[in-house]
mmCIF file as Biopython writes it, N, C-alpha, C and O atoms, coordinates in Angstrom:
data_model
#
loop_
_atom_site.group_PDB
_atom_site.id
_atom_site.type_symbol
_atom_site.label_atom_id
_atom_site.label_alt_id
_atom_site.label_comp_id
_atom_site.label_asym_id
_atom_site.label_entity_id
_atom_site.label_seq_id
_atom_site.pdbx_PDB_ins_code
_atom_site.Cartn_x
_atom_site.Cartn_y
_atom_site.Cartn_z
_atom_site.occupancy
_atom_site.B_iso_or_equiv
_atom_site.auth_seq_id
_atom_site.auth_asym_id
_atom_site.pdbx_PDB_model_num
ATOM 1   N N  . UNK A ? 1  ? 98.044  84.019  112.202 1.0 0.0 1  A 1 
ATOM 2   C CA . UNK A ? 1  ? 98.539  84.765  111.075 1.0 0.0 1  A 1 
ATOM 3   C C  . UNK A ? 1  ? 98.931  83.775  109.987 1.0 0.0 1  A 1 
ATOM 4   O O  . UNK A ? 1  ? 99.223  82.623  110.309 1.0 0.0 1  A 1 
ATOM 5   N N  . UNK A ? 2  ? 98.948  84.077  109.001 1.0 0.0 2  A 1 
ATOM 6   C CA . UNK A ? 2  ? 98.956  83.477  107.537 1.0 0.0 2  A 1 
ATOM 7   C C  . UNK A ? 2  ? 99.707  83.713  107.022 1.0 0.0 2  A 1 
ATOM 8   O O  . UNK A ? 2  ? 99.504  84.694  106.307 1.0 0.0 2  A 1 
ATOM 9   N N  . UNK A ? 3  ? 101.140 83.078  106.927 1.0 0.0 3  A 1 
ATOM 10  C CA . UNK A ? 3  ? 102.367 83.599  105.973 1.0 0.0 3  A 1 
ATOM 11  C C  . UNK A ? 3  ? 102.772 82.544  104.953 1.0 0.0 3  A 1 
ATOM 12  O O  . UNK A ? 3  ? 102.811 81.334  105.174 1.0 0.0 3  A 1 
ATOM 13  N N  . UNK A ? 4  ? 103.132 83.285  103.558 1.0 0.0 4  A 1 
ATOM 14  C CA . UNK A ? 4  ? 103.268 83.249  102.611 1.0 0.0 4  A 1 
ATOM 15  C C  . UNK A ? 4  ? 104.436 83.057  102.252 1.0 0.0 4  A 1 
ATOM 16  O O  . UNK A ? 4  ? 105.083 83.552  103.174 1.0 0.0 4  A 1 
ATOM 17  N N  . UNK A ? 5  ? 105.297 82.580  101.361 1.0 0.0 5  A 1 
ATOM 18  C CA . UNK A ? 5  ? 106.537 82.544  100.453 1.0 0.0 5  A 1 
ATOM 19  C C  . UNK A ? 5  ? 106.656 83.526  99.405  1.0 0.0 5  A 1 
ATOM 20  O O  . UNK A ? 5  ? 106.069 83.339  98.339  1.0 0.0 5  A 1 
ATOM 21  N N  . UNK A ? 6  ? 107.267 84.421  99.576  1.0 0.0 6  A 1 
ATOM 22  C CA . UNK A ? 6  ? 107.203 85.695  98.723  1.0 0.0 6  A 1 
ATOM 23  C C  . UNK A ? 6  ? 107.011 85.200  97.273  1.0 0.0 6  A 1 
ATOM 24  O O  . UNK A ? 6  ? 106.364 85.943  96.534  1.0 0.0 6  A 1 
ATOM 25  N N  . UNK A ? 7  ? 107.614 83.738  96.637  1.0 0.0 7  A 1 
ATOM 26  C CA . UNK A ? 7  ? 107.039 83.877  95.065  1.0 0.0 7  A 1 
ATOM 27  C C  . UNK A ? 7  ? 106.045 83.512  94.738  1.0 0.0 7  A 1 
ATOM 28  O O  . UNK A ? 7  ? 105.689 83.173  93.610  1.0 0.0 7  A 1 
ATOM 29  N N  . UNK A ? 8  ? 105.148 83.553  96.240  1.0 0.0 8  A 1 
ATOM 30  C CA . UNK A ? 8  ? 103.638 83.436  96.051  1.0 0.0 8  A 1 
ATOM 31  C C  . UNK A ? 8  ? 102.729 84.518  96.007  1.0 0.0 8  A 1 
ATOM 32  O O  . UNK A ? 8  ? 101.509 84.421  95.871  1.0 0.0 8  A 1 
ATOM 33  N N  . UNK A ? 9  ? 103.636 85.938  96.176  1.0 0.0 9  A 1 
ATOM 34  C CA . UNK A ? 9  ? 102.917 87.093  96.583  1.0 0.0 9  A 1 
ATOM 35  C C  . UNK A ? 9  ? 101.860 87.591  95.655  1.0 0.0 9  A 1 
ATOM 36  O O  . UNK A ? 9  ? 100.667 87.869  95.775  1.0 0.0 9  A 1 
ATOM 37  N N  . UNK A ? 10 ? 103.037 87.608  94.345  1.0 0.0 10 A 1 
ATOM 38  C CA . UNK A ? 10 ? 102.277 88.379  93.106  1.0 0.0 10 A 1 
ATOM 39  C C  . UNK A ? 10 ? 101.054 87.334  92.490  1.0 0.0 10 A 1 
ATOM 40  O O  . UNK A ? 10 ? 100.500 87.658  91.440  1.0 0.0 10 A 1 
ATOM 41  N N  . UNK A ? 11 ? 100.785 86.461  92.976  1.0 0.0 11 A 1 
ATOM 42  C CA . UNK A ? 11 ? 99.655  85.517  92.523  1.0 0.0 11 A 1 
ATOM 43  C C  . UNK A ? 11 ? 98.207  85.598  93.310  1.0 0.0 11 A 1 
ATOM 44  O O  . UNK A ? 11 ? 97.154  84.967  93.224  1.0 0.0 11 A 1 
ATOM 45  N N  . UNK A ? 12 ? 98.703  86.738  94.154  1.0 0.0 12 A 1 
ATOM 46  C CA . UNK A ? 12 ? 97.702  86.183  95.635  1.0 0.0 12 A 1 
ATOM 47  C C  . UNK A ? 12 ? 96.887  87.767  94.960  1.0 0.0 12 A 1 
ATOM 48  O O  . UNK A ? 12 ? 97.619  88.654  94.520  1.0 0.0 12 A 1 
ATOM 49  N N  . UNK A ? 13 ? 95.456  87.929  94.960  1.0 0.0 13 A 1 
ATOM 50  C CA . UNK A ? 13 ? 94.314  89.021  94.771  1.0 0.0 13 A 1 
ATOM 51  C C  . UNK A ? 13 ? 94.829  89.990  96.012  1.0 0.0 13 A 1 
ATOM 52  O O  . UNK A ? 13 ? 95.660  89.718  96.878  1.0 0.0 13 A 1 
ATOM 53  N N  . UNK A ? 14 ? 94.063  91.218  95.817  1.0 0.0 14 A 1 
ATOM 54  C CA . UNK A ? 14 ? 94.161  92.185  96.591  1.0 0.0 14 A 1 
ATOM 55  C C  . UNK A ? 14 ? 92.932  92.108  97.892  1.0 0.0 14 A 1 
ATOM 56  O O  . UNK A ? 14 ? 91.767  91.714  97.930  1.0 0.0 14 A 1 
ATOM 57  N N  . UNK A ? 15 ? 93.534  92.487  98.526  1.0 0.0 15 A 1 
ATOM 58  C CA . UNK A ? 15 ? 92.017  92.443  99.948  1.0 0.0 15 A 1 
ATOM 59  C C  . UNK A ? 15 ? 90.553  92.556  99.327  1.0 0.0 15 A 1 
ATOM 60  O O  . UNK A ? 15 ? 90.434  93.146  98.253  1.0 0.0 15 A 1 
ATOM 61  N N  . UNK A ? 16 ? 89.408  92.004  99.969  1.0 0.0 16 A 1 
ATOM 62  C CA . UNK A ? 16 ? 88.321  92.045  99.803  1.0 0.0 16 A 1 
ATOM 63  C C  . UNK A ? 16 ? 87.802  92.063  100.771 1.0 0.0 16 A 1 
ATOM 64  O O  . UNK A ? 16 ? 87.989  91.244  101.670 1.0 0.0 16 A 1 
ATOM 65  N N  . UNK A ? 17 ? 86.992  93.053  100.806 1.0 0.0 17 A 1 
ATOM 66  C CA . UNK A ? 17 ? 86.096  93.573  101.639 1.0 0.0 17 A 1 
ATOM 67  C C  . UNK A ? 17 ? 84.519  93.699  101.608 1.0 0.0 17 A 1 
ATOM 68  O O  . UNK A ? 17 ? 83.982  94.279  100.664 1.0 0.0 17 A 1 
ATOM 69  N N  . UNK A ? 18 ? 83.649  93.061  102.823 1.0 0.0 18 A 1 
ATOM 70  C CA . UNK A ? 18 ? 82.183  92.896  102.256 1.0 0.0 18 A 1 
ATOM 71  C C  . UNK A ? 18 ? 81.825  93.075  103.734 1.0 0.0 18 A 1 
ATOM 72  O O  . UNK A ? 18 ? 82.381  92.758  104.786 1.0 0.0 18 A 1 
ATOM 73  N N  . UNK A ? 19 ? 80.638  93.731  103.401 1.0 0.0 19 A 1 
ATOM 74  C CA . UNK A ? 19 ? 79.709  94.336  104.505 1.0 0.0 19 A 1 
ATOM 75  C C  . UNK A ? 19 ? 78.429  93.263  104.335 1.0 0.0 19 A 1 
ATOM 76  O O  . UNK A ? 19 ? 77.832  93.072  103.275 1.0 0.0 19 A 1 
ATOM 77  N N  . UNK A ? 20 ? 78.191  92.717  105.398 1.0 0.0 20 A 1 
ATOM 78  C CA . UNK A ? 20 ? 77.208  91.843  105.327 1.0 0.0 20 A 1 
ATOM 79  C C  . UNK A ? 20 ? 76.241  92.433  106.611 1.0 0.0 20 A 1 
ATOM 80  O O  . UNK A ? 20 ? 76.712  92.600  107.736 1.0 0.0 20 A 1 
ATOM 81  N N  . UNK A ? 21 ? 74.882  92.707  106.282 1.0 0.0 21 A 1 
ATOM 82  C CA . UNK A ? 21 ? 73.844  93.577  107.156 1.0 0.0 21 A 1 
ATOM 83  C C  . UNK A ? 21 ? 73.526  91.955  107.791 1.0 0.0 21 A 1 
ATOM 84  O O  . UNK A ? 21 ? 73.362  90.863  107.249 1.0 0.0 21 A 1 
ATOM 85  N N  . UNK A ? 22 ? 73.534  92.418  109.191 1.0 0.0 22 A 1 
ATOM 86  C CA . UNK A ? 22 ? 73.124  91.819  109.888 1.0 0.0 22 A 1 
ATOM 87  C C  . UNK A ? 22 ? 71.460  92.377  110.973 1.0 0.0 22 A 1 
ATOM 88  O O  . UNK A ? 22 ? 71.401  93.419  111.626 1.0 0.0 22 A 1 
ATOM 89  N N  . UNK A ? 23 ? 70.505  91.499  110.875 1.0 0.0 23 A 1 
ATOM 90  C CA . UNK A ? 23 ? 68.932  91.991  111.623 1.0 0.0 23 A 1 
ATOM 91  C C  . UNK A ? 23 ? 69.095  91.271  112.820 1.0 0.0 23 A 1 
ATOM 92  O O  . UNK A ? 23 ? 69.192  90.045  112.768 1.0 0.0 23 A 1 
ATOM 93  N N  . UNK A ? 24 ? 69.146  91.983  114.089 1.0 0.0 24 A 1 
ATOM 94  C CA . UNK A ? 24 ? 68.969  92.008  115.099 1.0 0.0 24 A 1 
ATOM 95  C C  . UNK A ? 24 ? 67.835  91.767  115.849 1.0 0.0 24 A 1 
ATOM 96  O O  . UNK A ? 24 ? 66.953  92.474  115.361 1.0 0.0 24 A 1 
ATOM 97  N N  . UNK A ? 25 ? 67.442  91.199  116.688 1.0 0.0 25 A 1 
ATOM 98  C CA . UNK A ? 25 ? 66.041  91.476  117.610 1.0 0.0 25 A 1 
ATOM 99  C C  . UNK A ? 25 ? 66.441  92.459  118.628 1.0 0.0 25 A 1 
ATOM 100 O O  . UNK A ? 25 ? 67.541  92.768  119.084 1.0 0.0 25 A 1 
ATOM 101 N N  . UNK A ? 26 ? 65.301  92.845  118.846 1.0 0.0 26 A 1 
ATOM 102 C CA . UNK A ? 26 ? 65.202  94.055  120.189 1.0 0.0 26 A 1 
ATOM 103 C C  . UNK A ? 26 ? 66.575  93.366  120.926 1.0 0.0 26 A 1 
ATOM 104 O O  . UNK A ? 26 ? 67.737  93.487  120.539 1.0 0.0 26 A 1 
ATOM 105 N N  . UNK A ? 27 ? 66.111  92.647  122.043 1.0 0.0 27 A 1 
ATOM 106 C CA . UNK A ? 27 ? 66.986  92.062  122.872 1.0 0.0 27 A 1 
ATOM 107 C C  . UNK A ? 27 ? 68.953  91.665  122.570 1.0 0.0 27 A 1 
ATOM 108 O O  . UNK A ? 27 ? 69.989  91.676  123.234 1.0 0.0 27 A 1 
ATOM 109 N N  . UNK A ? 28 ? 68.601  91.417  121.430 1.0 0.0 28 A 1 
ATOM 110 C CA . UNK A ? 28 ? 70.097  91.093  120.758 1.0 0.0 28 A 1 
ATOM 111 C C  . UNK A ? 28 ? 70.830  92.972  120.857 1.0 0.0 28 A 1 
ATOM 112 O O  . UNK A ? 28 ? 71.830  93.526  121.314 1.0 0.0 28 A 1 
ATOM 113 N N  . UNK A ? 29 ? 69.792  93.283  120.240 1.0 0.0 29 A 1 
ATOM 114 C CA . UNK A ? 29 ? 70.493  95.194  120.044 1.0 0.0 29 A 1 
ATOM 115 C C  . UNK A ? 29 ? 70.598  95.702  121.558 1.0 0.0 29 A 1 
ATOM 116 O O  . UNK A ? 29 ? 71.222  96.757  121.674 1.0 0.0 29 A 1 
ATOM 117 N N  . UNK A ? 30 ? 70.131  95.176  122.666 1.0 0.0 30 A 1 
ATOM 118 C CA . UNK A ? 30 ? 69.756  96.405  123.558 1.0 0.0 30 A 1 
ATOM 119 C C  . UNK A ? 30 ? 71.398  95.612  124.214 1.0 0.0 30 A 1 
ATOM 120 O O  . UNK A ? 30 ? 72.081  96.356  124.918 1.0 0.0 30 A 1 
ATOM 121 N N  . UNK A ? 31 ? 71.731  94.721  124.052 1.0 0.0 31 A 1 
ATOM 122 C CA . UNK A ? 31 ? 73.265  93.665  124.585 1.0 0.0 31 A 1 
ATOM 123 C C  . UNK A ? 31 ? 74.197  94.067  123.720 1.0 0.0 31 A 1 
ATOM 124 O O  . UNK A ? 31 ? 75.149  94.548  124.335 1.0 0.0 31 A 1 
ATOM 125 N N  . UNK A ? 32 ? 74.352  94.084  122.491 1.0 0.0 32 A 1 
ATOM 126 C CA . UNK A ? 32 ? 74.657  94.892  121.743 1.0 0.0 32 A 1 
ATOM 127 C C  . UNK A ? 32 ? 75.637  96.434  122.232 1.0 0.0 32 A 1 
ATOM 128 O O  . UNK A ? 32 ? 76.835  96.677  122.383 1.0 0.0 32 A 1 
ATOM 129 N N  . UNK A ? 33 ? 74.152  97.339  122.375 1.0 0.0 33 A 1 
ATOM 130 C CA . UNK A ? 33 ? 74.512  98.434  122.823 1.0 0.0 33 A 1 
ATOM 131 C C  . UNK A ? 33 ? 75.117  98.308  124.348 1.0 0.0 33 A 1 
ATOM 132 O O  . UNK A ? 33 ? 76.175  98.903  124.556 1.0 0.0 33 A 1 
ATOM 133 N N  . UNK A ? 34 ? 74.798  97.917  124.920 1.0 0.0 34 A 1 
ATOM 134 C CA . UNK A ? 34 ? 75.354  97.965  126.252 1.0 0.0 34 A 1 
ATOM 135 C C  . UNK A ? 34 ? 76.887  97.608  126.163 1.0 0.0 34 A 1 
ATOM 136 O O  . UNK A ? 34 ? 77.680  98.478  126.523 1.0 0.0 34 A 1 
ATOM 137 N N  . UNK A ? 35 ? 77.340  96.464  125.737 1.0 0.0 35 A 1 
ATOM 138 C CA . UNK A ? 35 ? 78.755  96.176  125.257 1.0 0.0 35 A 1 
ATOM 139 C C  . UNK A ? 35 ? 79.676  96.977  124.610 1.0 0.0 35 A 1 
ATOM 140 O O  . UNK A ? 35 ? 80.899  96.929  124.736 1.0 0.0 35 A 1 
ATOM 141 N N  . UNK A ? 36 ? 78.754  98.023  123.618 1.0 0.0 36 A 1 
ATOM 142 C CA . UNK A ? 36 ? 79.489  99.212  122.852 1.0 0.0 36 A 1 
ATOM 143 C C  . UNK A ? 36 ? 79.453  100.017 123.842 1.0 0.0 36 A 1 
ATOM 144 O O  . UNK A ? 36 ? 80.556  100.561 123.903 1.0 0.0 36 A 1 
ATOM 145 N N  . UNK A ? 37 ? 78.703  100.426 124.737 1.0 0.0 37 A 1 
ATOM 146 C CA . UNK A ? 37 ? 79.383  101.763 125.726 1.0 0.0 37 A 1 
ATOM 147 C C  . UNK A ? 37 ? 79.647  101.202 126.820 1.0 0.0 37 A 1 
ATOM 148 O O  . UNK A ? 37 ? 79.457  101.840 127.855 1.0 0.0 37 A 1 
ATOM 149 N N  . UNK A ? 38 ? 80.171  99.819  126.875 1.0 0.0 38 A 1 
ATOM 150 C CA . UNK A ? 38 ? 80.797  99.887  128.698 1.0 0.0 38 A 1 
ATOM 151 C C  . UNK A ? 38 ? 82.361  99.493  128.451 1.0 0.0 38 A 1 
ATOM 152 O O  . UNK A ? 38 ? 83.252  99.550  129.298 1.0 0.0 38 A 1 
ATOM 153 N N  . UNK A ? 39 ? 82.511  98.994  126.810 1.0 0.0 39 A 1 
ATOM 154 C CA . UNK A ? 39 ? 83.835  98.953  126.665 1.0 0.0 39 A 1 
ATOM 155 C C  . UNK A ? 39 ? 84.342  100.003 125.041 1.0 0.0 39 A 1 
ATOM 156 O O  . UNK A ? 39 ? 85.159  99.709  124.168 1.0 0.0 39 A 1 
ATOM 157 N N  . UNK A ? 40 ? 83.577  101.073 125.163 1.0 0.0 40 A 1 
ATOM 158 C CA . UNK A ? 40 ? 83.801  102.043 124.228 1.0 0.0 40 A 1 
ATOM 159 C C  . UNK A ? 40 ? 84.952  102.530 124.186 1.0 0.0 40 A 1 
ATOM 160 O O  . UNK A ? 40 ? 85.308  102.959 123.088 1.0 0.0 40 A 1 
ATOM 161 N N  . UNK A ? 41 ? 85.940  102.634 125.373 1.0 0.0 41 A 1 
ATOM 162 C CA . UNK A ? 41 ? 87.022  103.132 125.907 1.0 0.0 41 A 1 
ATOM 163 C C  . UNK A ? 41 ? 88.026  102.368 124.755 1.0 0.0 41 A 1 
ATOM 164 O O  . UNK A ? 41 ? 88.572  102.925 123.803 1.0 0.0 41 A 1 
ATOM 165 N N  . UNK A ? 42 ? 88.128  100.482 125.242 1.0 0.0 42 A 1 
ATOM 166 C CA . UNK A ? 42 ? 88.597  100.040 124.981 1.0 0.0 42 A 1 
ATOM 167 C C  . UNK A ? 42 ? 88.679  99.770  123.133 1.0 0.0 42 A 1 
ATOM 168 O O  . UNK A ? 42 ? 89.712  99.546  122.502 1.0 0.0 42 A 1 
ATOM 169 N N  . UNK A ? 43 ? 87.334  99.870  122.592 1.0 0.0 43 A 1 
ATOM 170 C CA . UNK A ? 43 ? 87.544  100.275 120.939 1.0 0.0 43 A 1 
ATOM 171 C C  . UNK A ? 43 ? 88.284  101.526 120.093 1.0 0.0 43 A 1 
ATOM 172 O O  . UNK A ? 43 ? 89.025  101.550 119.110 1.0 0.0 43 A 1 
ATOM 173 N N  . UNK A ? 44 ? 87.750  102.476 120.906 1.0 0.0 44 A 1 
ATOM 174 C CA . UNK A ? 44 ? 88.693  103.945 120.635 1.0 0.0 44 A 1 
ATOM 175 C C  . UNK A ? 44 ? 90.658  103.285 120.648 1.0 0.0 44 A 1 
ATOM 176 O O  . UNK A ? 44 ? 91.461  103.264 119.715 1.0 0.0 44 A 1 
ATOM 177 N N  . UNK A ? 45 ? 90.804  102.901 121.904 1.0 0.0 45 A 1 
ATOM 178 C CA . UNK A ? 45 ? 92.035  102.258 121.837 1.0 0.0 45 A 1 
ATOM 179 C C  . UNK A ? 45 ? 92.687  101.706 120.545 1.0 0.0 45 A 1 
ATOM 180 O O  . UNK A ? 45 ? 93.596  102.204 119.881 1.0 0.0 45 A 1 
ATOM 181 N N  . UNK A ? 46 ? 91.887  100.359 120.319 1.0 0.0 46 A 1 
ATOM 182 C CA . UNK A ? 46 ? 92.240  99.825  119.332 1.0 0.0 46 A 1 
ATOM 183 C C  . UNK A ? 46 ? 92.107  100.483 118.173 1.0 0.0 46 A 1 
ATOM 184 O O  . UNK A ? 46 ? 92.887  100.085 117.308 1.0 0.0 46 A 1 
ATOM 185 N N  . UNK A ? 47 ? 91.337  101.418 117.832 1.0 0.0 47 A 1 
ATOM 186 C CA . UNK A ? 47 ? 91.161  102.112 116.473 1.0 0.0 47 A 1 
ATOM 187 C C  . UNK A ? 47 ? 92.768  102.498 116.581 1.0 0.0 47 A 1 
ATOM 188 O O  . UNK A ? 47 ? 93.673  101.992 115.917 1.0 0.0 47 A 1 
ATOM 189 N N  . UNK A ? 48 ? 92.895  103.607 117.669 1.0 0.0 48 A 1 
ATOM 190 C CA . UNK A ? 48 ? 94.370  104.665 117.550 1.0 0.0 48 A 1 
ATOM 191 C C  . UNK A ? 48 ? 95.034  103.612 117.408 1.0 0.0 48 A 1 
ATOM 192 O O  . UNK A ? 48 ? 95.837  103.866 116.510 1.0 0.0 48 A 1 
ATOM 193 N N  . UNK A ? 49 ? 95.221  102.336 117.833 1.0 0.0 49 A 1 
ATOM 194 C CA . UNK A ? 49 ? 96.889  101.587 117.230 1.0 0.0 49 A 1 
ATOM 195 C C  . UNK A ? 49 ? 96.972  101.273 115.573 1.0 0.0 49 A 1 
ATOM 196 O O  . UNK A ? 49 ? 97.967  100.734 115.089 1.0 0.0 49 A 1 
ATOM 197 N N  . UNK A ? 50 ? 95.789  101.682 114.751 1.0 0.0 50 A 1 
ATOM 198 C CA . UNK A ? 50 ? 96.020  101.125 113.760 1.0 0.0 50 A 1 
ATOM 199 C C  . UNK A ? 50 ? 96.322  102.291 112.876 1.0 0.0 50 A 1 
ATOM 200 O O  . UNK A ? 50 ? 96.625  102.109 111.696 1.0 0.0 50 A 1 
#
């Protein structure tokens, strides 16, 4: 974590956010997917704490 001195606050930009597309091969996606549904449980989780 990254902490700051509050009379540094008002100097500091607002969040930025960037979606960068990433190309996959077959093999990369099919590991991929498998990782998203054997710990799908565990992402749902983390979504609800935020």
């Amino acid at each position: 974590m990254l902490r700051r001195r509050k009379d540094v606050l008002p100097n500091l930009k607002g969040k930025q956010r960037q979606t960068v597309p990433v190309i996959l091969s077959q093999v990369e996606r099919d590991e991929y997917n498998q990782i998203m549904r054997s710990d799908q449980h565990r992402f749902a989780r983390l979504g609800a704490l935020r």
